[in-house]
SERO-99381 format. One record per residue: residue in three letters; x, y, z of N, C-alpha, C in turn. Coordinates in steps of 0.1 Angstrom, whole numbers, plus 5000, padded with zeros to 4 digits. Layout:
alaXYZXYZXYZ...
***
This chain:
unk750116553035750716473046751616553055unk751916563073752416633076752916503083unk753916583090754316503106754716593113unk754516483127754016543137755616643146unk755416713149756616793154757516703166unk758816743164759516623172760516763184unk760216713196760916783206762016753212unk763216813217764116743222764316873234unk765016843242765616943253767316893255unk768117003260769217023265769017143277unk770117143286770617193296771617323292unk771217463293772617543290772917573304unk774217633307774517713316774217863317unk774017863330773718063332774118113345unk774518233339775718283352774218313365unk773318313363771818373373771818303386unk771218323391771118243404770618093404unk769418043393769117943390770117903379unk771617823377771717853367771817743356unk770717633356770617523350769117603343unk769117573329767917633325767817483309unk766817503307766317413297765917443284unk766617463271766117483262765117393249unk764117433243763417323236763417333220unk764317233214764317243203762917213194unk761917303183760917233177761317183163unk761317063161761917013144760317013137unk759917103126758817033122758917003111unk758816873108758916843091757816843084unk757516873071756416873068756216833048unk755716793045755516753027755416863019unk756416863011755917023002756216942987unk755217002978755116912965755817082958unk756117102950756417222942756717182927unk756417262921756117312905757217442901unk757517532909758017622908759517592907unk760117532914761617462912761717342904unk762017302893762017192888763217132894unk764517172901764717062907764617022923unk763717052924763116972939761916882936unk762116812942761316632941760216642947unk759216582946758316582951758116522965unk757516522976757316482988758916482993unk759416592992760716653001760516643015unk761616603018761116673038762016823040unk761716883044762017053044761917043064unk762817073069762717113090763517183091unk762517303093763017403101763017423116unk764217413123764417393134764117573139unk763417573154762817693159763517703169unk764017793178764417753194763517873197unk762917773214762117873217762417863229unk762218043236763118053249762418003260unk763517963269763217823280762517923290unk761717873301761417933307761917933324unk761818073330762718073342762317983352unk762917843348763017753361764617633365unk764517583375765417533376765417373369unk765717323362765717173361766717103363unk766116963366766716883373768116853369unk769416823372770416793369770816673375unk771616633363772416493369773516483378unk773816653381774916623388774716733397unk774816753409774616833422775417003418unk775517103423776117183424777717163436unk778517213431780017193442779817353451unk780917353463780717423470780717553471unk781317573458781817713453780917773442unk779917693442778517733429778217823430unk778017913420777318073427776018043429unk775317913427773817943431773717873443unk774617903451774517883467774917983476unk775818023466776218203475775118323474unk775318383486774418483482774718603476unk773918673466774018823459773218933468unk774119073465773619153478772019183472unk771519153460769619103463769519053472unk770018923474769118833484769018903498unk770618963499770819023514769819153516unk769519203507768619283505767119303510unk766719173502765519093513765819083518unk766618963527766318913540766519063547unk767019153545767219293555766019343558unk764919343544763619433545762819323552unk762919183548761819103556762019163570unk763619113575763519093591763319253596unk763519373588762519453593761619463598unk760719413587759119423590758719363598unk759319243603758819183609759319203632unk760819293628760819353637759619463640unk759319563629758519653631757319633640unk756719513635755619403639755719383652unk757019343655757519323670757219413677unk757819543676758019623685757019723685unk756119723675754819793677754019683689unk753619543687753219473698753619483711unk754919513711755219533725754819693733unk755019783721755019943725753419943728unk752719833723751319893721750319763734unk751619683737750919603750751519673766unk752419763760752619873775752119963775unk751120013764750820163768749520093767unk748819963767747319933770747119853782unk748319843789748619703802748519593800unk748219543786748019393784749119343782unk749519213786750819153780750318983777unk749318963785749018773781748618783766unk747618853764746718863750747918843741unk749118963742750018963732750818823731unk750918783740751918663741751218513738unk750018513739749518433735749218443722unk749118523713748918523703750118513693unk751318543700752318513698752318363699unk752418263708752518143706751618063698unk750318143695749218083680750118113669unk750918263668751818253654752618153652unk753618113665754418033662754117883658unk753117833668752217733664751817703648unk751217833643750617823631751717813620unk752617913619753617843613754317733609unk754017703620754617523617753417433607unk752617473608750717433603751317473591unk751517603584751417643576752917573568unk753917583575755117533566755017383561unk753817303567753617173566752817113548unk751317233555750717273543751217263532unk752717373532752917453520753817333516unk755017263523756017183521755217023512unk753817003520753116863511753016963498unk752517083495751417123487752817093473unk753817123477755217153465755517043464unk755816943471756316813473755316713460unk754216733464753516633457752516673444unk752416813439751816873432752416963421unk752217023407753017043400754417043394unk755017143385756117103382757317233380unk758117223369759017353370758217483362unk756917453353756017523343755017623356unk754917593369753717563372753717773379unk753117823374752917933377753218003392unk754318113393754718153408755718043416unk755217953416755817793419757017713414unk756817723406757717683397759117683401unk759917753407761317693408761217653422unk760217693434760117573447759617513441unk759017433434759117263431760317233426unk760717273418762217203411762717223422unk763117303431764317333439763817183451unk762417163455762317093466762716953462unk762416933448762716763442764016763441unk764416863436766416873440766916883454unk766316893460766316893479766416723480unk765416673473765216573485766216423473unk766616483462767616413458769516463461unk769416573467770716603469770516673483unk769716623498769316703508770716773514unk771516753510772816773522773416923514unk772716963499772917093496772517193503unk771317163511771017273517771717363528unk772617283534773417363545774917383537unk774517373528776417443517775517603511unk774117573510773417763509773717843519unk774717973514774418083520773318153526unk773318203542772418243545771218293539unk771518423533770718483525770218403515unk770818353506770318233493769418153497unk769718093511768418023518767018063517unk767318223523766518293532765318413519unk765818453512765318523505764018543500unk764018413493762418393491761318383497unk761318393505760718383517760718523525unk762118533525761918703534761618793522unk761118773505760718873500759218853500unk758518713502757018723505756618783515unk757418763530757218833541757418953543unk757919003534757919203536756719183526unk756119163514755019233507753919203516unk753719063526752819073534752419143542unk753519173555753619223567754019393567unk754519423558754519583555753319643557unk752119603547751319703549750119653560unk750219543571750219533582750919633590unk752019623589752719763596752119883597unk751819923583751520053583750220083584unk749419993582747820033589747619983604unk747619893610747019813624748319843635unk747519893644748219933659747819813664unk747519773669746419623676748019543683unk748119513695749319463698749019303697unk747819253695747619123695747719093684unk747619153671747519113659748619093656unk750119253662750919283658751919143662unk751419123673752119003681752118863673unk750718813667750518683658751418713642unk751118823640751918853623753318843627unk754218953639755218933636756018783641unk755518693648756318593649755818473642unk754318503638754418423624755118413612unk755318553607756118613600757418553601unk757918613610759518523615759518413610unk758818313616758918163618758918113601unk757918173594758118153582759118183575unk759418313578760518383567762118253572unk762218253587763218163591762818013589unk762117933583761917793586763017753574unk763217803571764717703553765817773565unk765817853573766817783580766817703592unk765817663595765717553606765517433596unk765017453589765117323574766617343575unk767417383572769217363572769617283579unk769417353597769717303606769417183610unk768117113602767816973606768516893597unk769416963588769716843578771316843585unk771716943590773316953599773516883608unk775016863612775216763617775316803631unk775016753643774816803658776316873662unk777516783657778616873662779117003655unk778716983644778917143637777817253638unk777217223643775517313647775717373658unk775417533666775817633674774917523687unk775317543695774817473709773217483711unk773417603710771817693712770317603706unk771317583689770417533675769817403684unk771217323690770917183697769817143703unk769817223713769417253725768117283723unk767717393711766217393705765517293699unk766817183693765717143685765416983699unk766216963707766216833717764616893723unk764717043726763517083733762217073728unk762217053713761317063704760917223700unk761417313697761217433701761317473681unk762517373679762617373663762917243661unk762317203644762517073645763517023642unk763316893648764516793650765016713636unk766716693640767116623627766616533631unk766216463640765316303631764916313628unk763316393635762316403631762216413616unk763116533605763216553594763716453590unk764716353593765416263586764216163581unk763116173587762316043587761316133572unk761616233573760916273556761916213544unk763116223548763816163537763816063532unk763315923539763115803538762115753531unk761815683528761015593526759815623531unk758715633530757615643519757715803513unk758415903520758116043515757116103516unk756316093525755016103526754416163541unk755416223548755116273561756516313568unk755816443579756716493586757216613578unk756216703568755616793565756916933567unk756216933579756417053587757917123593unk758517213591759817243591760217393596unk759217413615759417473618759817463632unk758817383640759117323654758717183652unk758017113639757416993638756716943650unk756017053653754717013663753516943657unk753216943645752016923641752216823634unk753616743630753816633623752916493628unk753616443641752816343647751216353647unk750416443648749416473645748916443632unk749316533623748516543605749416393599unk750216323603750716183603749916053604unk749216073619748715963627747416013622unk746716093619745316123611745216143600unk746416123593746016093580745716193570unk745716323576744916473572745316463554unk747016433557747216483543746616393533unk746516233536746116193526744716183523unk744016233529742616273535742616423519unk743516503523743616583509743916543497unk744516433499745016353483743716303475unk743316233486741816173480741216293476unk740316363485739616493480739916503466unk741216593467742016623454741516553438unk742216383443742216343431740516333431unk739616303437738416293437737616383424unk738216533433737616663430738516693415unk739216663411740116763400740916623389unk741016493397741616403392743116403388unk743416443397744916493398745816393409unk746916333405747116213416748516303420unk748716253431749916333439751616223438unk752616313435753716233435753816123446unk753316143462753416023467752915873470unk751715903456751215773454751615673442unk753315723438753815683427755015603437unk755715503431756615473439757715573433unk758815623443759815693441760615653427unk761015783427762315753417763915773418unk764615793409765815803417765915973417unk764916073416765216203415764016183431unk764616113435763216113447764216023462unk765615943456766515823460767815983468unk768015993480769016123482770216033479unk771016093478772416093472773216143483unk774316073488775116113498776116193492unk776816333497778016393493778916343496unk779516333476781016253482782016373479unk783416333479784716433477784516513465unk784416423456784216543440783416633445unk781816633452781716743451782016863455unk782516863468782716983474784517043470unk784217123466785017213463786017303476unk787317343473788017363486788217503485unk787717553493787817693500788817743494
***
């Protein structure tokens, strides 16, 4: 006779950048008859408790980070990236331009420039449903943008208490492994032109994601003035992802493509597929939860300079 293994989890602390981590206790009891010790009884329960190491992600907490958290400040890592991304992606730049004066073209480059920045927005839409509504903190590569995004959208007003770089990092360390060795093979000023401002727009969209969650009078004039233009997206426009159904307005670069993949349906057009194809149903066909309900910052949390 056995039984069946019983699991429990706790929360430790860790000084790391993520620093909520999850440990899993295994109890397994099991029947041991013995002959060898006469005094142990028969059908004993014997549980040896195992701890096995948690793995590197963030989980959920019941209570927000305060303003003084270190996992909102940034470490000179992060600054690190964001230095080598916005390299590369300067490099990108200025080979497009050195390489649309010494061939006389300048439309070709510039238009391909405004396909990068276009597509970005396409792409940060993509990526923002694909995390939002699919896997979990386990889920390979992924794994701490989903936990981080489901803690987004229950504590959204954390994200403009992230330091620059903290923001910025992840993102500017995918865009240097990308766009580096673009750099160093392709002259092409049209190519150079779509990588480097797609590039950008990506590595920079968690901070126009910031900026849409900020508040108009504390935000630089300029930020304003971009997003009224449509140039980057708008805090409405974002605010209306926070709400009620959770289910659109994707996109978190100029939210050009929102209204569009919205009003057609695109994404849920993928959900079907999806569950069709693989039988996998998407978090936004569940009704919400309260790890899904945003939470307004009150006094306790923020911490005083």
């Amino acid at each position: 006779m056995s039984i069946l293994p019983q699991h429990s989890h706790y929360l430790t602390r860790s000084p790391t950048h993520n620093p909520w981590h999850r440990k899993r206790i295994i109890c397994s009891a099991t029947t041991t008859t013995t002959t060898a010790k006469p005094k142990s009884s028969p059908n004993q329960l014997s549980f040896e408790p195992q701890f096995v190491a948690p793995p590197n992600l963030v989980a959920s907490t019941s209570t927000p980070p305060v303003l003084n958290d270190p996992s909102l400040q940034s470490t000179w890592s992060h600054r690190n990236w964001v230095a080598t991304g916005c390299a590369t992606v300067l490099v990108s730049l200025g080979k497009a331009i050195v390489g649309a004066g010494h061939s006389h073209i300048w439309l070709e480059p510039m238009l391909a420039g405004y396909i990068g920045y276009v597509f970005a927005d396409l792409g940060s839409g993509v990526y923002h449903w694909g995390i939002d509504n699919y896997g979990d903190g386990l889920t390979p590569f992924f794994g701490n943008q989903i936990e981080a995004f489901q803690g987004h959208h229950k504590w959204p007003w954390i994200i403009t208490r992230r330091q620059f770089a903290n923001n910025l990092h992840a993102l500017a360390r995918a865009v240097a492994f990308f766009v580096l060795p673009v750099d160093l093979v392709c002259n092409d000023p049209i190519v150079n032109a779509f990588v480097g401002v797609c590039s950008g727009c990506i590595m920079f969209s968690q901070q126009f994601h910031a900026w849409a969650h900020g508040t108009k009078s504390k935000l630089p004039p300029i930020v304003v003035a971009m997003q009224d233009a449509g140039l980057l997206v708008s805090r409405s426009q974002h605010g209306a992802h926070h709400r009620q159904p959770y289910n659109n307005n994707y996109c978190i670069v100029s939210g050009f493509w929102n209204e569009f993949l919205d009003e057609n349906k695109v994404f849920e057009a993928l959900e079907m597929a999806l569950y069709f194809k693989v039988g996998v149903r998407p978090r936004s066909w569940s009704e919400p939860t309260t790890d899904w309900t945003g939470e307004t910052e009150t006094g306790s949390q923020v911490a005083v300079k």
